[in-house]
LUMGU-796234 format. One line per field, with one value per atom (N, C-alpha, C, O, CB): residue number from 0; atom name; x, y, z. Coordinates in steps of 0.001 Angstrom, whole numbers. Glycine has a CB too. Layout:
nr (NUM; ...)
atom (CA; ...)
px (X; ...)
py (Y; ...)
pz (Z; ...)
REM end
This chain:
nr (0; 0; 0; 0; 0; 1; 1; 1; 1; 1; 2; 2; 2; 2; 2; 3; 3; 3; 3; 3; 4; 4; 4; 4; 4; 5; 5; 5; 5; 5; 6; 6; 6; 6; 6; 7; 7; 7; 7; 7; 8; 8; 8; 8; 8; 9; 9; 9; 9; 9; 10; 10; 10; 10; 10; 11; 11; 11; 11; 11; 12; 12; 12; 12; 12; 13; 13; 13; 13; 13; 14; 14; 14; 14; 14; 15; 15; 15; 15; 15; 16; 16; 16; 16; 16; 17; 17; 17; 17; 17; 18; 18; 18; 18; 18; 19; 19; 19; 19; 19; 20; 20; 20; 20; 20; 21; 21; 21; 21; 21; 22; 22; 22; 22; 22; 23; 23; 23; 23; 23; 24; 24; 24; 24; 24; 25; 25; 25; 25; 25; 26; 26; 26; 26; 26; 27; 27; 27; 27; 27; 28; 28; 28; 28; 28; 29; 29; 29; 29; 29; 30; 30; 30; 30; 30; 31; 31; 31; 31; 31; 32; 32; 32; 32; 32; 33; 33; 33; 33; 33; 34; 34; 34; 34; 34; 35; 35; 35; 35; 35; 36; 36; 36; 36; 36; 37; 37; 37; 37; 37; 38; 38; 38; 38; 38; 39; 39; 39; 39; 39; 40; 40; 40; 40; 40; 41; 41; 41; 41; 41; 42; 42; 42; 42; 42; 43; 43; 43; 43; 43; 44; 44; 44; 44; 44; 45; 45; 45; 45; 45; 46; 46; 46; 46; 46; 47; 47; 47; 47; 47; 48; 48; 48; 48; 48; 49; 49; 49; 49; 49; 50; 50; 50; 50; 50; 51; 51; 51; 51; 51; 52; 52; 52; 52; 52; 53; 53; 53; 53; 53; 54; 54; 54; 54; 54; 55; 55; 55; 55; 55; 56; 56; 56; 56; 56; 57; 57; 57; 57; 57; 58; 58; 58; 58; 58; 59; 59; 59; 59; 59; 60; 60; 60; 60; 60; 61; 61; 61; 61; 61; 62; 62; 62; 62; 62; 63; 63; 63; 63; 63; 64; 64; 64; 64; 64; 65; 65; 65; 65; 65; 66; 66; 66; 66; 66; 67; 67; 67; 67; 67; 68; 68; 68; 68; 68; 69; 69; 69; 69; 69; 70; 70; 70; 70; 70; 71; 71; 71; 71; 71; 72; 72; 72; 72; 72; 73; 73; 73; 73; 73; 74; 74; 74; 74; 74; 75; 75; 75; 75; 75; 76; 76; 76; 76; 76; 77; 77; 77; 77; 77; 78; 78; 78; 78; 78; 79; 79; 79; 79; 79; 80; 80; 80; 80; 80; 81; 81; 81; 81; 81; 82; 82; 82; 82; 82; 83; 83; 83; 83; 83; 84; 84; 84; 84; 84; 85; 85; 85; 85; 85; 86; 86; 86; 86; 86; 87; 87; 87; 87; 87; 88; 88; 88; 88; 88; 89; 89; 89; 89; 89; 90; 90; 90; 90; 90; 91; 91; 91; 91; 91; 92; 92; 92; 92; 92; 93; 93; 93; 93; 93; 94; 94; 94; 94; 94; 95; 95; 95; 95; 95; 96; 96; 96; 96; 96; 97; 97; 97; 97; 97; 98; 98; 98; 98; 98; 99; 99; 99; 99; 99; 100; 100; 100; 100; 100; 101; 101; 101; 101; 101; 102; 102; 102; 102; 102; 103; 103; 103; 103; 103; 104; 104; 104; 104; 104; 105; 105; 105; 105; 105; 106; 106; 106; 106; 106; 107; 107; 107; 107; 107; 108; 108; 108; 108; 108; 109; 109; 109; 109; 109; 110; 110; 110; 110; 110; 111; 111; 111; 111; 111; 112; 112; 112; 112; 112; 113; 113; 113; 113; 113; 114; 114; 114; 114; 114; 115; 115; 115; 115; 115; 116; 116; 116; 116; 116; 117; 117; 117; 117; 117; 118; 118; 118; 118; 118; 119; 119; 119; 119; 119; 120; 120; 120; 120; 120; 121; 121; 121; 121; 121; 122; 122; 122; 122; 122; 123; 123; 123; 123; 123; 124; 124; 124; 124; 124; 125; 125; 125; 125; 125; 126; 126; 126; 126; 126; 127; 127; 127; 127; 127; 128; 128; 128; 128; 128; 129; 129; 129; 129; 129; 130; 130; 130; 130; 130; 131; 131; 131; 131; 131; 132; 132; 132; 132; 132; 133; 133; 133; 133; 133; 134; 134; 134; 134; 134; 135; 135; 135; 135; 135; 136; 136; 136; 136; 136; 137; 137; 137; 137; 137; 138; 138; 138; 138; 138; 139; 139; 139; 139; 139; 140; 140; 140; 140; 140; 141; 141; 141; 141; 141; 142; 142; 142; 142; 142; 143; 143; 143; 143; 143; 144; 144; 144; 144; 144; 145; 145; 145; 145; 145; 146; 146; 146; 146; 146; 147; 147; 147; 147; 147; 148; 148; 148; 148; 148; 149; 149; 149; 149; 149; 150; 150; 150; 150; 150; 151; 151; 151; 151; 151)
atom (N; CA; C; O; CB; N; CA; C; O; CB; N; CA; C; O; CB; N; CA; C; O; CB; N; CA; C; O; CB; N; CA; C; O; CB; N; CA; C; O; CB; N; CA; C; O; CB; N; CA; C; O; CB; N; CA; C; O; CB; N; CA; C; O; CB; N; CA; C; O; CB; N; CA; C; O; CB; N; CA; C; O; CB; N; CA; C; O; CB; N; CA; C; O; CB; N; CA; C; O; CB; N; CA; C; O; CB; N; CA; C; O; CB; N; CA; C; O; CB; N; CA; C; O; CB; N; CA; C; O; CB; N; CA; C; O; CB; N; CA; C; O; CB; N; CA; C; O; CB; N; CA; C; O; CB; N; CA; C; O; CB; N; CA; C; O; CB; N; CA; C; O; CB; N; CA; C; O; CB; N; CA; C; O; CB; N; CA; C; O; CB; N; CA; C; O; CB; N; CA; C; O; CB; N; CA; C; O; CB; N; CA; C; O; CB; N; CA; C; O; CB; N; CA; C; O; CB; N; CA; C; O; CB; N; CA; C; O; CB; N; CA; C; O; CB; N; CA; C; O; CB; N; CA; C; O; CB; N; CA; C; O; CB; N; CA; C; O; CB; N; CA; C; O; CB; N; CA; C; O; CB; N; CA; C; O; CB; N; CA; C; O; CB; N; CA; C; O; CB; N; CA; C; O; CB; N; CA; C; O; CB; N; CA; C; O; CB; N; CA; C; O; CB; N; CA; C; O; CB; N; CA; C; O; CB; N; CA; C; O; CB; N; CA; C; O; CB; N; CA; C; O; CB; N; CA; C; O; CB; N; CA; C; O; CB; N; CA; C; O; CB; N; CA; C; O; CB; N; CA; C; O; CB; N; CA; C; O; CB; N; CA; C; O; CB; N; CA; C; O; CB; N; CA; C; O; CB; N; CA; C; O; CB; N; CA; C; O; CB; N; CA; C; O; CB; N; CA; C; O; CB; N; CA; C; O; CB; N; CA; C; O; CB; N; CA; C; O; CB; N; CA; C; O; CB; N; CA; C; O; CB; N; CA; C; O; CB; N; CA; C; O; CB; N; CA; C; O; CB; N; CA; C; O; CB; N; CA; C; O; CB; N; CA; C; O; CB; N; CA; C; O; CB; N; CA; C; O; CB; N; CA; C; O; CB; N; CA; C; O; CB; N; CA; C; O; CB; N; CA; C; O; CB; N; CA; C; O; CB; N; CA; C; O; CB; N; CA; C; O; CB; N; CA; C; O; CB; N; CA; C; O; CB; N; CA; C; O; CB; N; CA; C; O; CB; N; CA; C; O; CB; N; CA; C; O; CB; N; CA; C; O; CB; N; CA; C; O; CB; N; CA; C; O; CB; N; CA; C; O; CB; N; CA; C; O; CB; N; CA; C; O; CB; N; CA; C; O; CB; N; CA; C; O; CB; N; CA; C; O; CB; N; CA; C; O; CB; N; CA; C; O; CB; N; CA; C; O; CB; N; CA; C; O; CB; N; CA; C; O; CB; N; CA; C; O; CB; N; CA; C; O; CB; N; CA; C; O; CB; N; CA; C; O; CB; N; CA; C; O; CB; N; CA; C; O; CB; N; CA; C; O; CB; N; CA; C; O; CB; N; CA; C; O; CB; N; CA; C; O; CB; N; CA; C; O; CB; N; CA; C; O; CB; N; CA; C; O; CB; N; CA; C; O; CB; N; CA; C; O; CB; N; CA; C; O; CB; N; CA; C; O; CB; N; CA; C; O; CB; N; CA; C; O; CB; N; CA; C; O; CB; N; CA; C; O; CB; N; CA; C; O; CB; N; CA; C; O; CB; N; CA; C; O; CB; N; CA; C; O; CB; N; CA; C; O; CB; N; CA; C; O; CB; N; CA; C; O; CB; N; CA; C; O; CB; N; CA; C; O; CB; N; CA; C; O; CB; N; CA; C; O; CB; N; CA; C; O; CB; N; CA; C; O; CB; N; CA; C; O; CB; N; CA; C; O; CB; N; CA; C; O; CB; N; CA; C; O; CB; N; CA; C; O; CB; N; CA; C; O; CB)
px (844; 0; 888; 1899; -960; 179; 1495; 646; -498; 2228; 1557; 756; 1149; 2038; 1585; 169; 362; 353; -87; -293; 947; 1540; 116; -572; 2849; -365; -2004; -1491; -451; -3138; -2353; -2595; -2904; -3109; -4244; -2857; -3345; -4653; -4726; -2309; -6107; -7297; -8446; -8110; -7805; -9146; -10745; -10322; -10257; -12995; -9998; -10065; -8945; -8834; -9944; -8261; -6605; -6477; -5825; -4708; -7006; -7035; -8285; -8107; -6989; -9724; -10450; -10282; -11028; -11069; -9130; -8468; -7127; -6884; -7910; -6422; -5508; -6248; -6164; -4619; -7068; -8038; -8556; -8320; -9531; -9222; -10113; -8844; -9118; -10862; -7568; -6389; -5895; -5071; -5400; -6410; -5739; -4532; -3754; -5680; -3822; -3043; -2644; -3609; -2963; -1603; -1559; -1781; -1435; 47; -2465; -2501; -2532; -3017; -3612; -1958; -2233; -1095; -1273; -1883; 154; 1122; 1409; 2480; 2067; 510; 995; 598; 1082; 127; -369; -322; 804; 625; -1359; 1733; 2828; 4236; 5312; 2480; 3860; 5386; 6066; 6826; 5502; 6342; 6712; 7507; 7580; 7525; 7999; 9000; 7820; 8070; 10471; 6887; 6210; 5537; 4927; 5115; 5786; 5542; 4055; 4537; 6837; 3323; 2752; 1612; 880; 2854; 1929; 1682; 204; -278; 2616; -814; -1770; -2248; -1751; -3205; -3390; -3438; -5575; -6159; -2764; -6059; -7246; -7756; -7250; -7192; -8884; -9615; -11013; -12057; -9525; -10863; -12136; -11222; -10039; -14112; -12878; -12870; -11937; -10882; -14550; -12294; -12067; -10691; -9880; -12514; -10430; -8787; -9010; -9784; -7959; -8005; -7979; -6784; -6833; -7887; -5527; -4129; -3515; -3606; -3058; -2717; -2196; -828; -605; -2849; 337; 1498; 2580; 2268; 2448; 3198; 4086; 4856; 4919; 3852; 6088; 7532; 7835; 7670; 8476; 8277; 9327; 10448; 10868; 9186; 11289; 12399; 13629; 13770; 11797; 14316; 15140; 16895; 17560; 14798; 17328; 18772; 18552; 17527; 20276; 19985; 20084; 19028; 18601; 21548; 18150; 17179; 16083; 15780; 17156; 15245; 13979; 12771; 13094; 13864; 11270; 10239; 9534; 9383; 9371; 9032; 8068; 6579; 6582; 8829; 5979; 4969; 3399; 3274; 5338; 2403; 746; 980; 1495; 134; 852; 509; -816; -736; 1566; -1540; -3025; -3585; -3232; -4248; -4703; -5274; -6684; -6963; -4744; -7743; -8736; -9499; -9318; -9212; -10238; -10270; -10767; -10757; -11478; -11271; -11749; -10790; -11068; -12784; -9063; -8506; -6796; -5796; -8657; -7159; -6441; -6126; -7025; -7447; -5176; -4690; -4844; -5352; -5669; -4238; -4007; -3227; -3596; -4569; -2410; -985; -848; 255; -420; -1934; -1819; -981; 47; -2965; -1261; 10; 2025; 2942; -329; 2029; 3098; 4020; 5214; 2838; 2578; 3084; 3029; 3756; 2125; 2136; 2548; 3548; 3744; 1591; 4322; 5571; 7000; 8142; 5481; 6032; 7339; 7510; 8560; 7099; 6215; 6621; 7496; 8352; 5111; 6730; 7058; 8781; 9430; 6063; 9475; 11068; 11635; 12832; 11387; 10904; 11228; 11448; 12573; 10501; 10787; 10731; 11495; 12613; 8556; 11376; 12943; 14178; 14877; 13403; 14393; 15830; 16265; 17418; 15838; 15321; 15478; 15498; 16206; 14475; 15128; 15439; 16380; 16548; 14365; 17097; 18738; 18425; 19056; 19972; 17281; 17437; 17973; 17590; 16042; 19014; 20077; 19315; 19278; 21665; 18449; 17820; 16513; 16476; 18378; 15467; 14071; 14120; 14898; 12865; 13256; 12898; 11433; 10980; 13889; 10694; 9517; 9224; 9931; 9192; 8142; 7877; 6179; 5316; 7886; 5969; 4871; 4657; 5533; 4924; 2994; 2696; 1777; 1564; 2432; 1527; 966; 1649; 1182; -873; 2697; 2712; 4327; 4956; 2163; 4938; 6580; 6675; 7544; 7241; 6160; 6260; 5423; 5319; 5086; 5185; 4660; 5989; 6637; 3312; 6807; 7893; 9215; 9902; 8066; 9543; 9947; 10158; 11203; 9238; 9450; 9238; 9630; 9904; 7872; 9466; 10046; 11477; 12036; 9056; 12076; 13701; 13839; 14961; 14480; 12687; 13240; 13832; 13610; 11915; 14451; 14857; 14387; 14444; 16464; 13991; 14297; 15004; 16006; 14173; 15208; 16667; 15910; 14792; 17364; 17045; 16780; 16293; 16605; 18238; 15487; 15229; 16615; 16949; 14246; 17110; 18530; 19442; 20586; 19284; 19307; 20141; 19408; 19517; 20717; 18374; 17328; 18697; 19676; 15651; 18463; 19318; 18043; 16820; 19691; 19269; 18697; 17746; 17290; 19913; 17398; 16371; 14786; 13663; 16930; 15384; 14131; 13909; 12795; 14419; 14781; 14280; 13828; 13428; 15342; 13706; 13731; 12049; 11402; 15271; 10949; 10148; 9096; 9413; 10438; 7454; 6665; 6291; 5987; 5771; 6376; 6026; 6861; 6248; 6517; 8062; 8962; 8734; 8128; 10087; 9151; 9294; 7911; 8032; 9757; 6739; 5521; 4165; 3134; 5330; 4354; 2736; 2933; 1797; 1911; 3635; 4208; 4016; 4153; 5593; 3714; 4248; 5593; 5878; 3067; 6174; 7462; 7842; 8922; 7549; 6528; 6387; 6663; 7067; 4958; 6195; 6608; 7600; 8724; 6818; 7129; 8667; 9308; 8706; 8641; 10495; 11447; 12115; 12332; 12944; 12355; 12548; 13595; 13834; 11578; 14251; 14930; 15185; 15242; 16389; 15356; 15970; 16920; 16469; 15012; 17957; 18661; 18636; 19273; 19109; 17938; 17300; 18418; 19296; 16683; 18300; 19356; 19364; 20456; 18846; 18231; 18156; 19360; 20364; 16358; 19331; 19844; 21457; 22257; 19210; 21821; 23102; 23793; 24647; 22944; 23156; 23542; 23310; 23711; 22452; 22935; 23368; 24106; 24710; 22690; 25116; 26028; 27371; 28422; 25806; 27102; 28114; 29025; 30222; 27386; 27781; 27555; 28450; 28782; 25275; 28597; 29040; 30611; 30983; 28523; 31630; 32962; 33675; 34880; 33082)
py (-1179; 0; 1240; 1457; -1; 2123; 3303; 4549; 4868; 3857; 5272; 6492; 7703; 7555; 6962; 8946; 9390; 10871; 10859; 8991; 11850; 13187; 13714; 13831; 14287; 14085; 14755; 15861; 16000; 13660; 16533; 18007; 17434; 16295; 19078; 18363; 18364; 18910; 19924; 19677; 17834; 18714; 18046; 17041; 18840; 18306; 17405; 16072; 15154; 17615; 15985; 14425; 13529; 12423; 13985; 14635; 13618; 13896; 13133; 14399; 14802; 14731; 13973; 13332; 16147; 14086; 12923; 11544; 10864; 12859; 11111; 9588; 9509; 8545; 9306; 10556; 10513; 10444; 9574; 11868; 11618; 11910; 10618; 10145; 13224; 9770; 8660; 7461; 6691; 8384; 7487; 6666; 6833; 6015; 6748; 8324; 8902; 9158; 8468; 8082; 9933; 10437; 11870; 12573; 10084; 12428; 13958; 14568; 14126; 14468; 15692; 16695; 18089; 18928; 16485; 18381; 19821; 20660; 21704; 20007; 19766; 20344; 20204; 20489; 20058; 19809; 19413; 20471; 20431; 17952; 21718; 22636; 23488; 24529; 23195; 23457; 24695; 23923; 24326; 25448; 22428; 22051; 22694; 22568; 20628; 22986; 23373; 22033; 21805; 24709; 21321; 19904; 18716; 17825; 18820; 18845; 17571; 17449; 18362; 17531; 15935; 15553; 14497; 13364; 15026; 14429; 13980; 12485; 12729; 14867; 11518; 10583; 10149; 10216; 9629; 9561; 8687; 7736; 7871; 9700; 6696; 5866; 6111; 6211; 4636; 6158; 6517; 4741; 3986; 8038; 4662; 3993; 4054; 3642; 3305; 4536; 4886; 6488; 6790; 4542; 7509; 8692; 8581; 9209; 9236; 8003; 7618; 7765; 7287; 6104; 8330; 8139; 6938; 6889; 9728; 5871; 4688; 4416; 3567; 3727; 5566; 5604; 6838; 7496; 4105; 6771; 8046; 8023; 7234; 8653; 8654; 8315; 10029; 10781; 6570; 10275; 11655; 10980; 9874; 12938; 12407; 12295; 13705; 14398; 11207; 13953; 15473; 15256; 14535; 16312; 15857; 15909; 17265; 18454; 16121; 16354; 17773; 17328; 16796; 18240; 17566; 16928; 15852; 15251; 17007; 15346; 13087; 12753; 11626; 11977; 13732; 12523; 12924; 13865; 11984; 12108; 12444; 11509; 10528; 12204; 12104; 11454; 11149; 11857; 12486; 9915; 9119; 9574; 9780; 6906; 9540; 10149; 9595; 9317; 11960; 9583; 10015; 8990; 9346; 11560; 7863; 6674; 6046; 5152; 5691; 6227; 5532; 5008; 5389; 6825; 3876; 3062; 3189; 3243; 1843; 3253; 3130; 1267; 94; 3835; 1900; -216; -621; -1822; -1022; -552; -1406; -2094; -3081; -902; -1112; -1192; -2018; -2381; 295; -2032; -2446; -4194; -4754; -2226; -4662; -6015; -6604; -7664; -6928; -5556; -5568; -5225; -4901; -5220; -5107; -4646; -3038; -2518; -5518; -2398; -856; -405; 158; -212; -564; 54; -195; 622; -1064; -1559; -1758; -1003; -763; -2767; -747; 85; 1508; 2277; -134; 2082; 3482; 3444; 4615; 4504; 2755; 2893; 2680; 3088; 979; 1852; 1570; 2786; 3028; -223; 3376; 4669; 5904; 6691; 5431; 5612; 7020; 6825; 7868; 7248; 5655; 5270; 5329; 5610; 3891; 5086; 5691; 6868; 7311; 5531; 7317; 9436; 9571; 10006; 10687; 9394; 9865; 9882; 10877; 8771; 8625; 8156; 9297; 9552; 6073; 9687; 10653; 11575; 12420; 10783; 11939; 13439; 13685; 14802; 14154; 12622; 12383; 12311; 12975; 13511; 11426; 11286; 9713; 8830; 11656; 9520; 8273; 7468; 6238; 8793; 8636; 7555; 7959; 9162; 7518; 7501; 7863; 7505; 6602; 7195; 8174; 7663; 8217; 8990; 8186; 7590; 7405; 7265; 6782; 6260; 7761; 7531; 6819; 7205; 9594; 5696; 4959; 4456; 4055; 4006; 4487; 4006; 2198; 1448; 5005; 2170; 865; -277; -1354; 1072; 329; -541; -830; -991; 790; -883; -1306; -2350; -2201; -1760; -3242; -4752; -4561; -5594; -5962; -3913; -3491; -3124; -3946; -2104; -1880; -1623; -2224; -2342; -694; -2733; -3483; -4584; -4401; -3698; -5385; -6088; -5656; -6303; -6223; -4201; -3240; -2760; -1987; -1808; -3151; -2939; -1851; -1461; -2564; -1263; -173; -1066; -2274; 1005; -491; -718; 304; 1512; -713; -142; 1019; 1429; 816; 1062; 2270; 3317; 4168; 4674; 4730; 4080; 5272; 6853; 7216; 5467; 7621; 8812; 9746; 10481; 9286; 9528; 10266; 9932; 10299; 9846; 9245; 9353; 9788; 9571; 8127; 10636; 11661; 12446; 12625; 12961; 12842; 13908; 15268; 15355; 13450; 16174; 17144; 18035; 19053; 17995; 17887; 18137; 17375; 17823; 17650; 16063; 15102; 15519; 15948; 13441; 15458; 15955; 17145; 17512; 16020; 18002; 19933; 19572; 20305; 21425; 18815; 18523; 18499; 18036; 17742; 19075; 19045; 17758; 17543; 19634; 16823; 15331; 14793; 14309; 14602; 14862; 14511; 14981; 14281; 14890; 16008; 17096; 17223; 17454; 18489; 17141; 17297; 16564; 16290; 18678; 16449; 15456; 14063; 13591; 15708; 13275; 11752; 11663; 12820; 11290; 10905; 11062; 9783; 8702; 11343; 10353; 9952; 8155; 7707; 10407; 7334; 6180; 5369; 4255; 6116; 6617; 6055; 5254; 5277; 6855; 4390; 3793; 4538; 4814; 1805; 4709; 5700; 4674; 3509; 6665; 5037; 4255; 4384; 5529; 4111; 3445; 4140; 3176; 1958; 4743; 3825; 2702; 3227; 4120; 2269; 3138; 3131; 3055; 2152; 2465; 3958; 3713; 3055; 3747; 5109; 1390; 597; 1664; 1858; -1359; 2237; 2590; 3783; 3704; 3183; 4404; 5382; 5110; 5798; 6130; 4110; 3601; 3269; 3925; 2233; 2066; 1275; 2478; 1923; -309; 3470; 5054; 5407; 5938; 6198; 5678; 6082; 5374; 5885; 6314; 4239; 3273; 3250; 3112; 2172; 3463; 3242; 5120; 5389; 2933; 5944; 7284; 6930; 6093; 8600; 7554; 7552; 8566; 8817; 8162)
pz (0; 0; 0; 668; 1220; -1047; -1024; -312; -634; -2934; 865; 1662; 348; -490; 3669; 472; -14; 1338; 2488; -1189; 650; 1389; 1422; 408; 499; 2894; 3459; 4201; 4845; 4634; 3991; 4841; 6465; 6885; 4099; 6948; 8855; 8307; 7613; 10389; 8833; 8731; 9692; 10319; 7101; 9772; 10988; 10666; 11484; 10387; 9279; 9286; 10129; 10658; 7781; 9921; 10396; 11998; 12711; 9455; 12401; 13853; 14549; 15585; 14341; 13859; 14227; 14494; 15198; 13595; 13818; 13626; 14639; 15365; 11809; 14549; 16088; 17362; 18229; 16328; 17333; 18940; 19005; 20117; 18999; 18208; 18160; 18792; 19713; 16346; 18163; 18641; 19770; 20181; 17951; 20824; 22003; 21543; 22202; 23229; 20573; 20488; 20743; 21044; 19767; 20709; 20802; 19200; 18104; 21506; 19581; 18448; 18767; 18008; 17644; 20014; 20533; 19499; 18870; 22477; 19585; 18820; 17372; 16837; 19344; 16877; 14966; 14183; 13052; 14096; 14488; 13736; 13887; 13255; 13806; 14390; 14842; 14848; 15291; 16606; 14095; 13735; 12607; 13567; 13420; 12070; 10930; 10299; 9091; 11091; 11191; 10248; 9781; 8969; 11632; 10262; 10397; 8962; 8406; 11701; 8357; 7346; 7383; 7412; 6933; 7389; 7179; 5754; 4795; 7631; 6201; 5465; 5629; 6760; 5702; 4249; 5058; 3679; 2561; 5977; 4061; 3541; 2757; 3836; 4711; 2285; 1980; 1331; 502; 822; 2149; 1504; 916; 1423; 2027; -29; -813; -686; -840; 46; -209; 149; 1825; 1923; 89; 2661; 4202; 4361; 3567; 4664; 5234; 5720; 6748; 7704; 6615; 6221; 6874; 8075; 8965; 5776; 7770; 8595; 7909; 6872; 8442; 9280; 9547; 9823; 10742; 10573; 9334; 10229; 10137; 9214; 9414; 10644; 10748; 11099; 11634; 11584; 10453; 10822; 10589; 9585; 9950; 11652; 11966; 12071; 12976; 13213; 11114; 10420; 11067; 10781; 8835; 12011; 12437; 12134; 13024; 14507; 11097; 10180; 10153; 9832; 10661; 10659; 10586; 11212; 10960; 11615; 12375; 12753; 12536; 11803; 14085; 13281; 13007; 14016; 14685; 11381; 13930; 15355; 14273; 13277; 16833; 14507; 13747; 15267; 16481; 13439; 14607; 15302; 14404; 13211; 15298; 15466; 15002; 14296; 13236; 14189; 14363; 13624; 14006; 14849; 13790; 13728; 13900; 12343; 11227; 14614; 12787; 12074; 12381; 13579; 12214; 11439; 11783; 12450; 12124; 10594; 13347; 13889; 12811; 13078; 15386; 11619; 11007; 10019; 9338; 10525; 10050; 9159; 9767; 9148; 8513; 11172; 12224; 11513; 10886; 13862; 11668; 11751; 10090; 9725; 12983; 9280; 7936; 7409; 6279; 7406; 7540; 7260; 6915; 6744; 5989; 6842; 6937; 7809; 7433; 7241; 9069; 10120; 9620; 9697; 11898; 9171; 8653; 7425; 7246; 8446; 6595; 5294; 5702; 5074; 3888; 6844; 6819; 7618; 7946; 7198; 8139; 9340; 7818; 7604; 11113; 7166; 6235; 4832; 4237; 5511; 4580; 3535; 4220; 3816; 2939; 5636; 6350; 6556; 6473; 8095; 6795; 6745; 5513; 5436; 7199; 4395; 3174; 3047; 2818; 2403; 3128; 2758; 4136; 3863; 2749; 5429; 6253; 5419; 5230; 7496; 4910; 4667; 3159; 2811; 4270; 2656; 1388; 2099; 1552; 210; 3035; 3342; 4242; 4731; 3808; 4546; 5223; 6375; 7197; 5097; 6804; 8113; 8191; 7423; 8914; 9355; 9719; 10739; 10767; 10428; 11933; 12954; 12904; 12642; 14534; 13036; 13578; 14871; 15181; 12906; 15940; 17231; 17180; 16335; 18543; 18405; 18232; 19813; 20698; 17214; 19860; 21683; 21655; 20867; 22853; 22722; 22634; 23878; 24644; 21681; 24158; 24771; 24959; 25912; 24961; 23747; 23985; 22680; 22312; 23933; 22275; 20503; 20537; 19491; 18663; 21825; 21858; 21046; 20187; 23290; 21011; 20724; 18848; 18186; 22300; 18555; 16865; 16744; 16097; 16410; 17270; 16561; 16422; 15407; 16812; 18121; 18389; 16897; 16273; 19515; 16509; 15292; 13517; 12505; 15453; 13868; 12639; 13000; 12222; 12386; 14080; 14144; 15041; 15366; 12681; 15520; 16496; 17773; 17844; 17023; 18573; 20244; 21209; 20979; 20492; 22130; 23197; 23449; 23080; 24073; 23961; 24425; 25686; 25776; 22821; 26600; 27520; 26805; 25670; 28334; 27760; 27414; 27269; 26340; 28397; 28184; 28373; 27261; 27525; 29749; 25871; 24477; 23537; 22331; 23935; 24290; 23109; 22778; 23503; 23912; 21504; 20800; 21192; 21301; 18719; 21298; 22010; 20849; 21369; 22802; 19558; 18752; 19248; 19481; 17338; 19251; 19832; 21151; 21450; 19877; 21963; 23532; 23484; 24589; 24667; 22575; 22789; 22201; 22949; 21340; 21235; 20985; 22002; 23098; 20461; 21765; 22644; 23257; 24430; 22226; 22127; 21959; 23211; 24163; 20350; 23216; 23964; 25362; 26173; 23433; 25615; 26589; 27280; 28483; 25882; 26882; 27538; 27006; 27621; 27553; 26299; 26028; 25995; 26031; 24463; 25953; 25922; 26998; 27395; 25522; 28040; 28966; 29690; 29175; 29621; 30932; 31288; 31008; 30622; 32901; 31358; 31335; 29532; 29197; 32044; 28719; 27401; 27085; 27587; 26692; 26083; 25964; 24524; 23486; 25784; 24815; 23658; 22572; 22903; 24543; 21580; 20791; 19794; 19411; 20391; 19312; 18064; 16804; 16975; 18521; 15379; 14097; 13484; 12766; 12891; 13398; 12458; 10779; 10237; 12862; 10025; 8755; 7806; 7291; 8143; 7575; 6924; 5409; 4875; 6712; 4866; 3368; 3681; 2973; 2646; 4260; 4242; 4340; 3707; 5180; 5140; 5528; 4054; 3457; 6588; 3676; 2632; 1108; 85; 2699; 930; 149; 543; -388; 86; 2176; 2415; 2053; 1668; 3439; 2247; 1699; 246; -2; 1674; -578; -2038; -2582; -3737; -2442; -1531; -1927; -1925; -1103; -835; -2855; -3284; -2021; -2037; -4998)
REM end
């Protein structure tokens, strides 16, 4: 399934709020990229990434339940690591509360809070709406590596 590039609008925050996610801060990111998946007319998933140099926060990933346990969540985690790795980001991190073990499975690790890069830690996401108990996360984007390699 290929995401395609969406605006922030009722729709896309109806489907986070509906996921209990944060959205206090996504109109006033200026980095945040936004991905989603449409079925039919319907936004079916949702996924962001804020882009601050090599790294970057994978963020706002929701699925609608009907669209839950179909590999949608997989493909928007996996376009959204695509378009990081083109726009030179090396690590994504990601902060979660109920889906360690989803990413976990896509190659992230946990990591202490305290090896936030101080772009990711300086973030509202981070810094105040996540809260402390989250688990923090990180990937190493292989696409991006294996282009670095391939440079003279």
């Amino acid at each position: 399934m290929r995401a395609e590039t969406i605006s922030l609008n009722m729709e896309v925050e109806a489907l986070l709020t509906e996921a209990q996610l944060p959205v206090a801060d996504l109109a006033s990111s200026r980095s945040l990229k936004l991905l989603g998946i449409r079925d039919g007319a319907r936004l079916a998933g949702v996924v962001g990434v804020e882009v601050y140099g090599s790294v970057g926060l994978l963020r706002s990933l929701a699925v609608e339940p009907s669209h839950r346990k179909s590999g949608l969540g997989v493909s928007l985690v996996s376009n959204a690591e695509t378009w990081a790795a083109e726009q030179g980001v090396e690590t994504l991190y990601l902060l979660t509360t109920t889906a360690a073990q989803f990413f976990a499975k896509r190659g992230y690790e946990a990591v202490p809070r305290s090896e936030a890069p101080a772009a990711i830690a300086a973030t509202a996401q981070f810094s105040d709406l996540c809260p402390a108990s989250s688990t923090f996360m990180r990937k190493v984007l292989a696409a991006n590596n294996s282009l670095q390699a391939r440079r003279p």
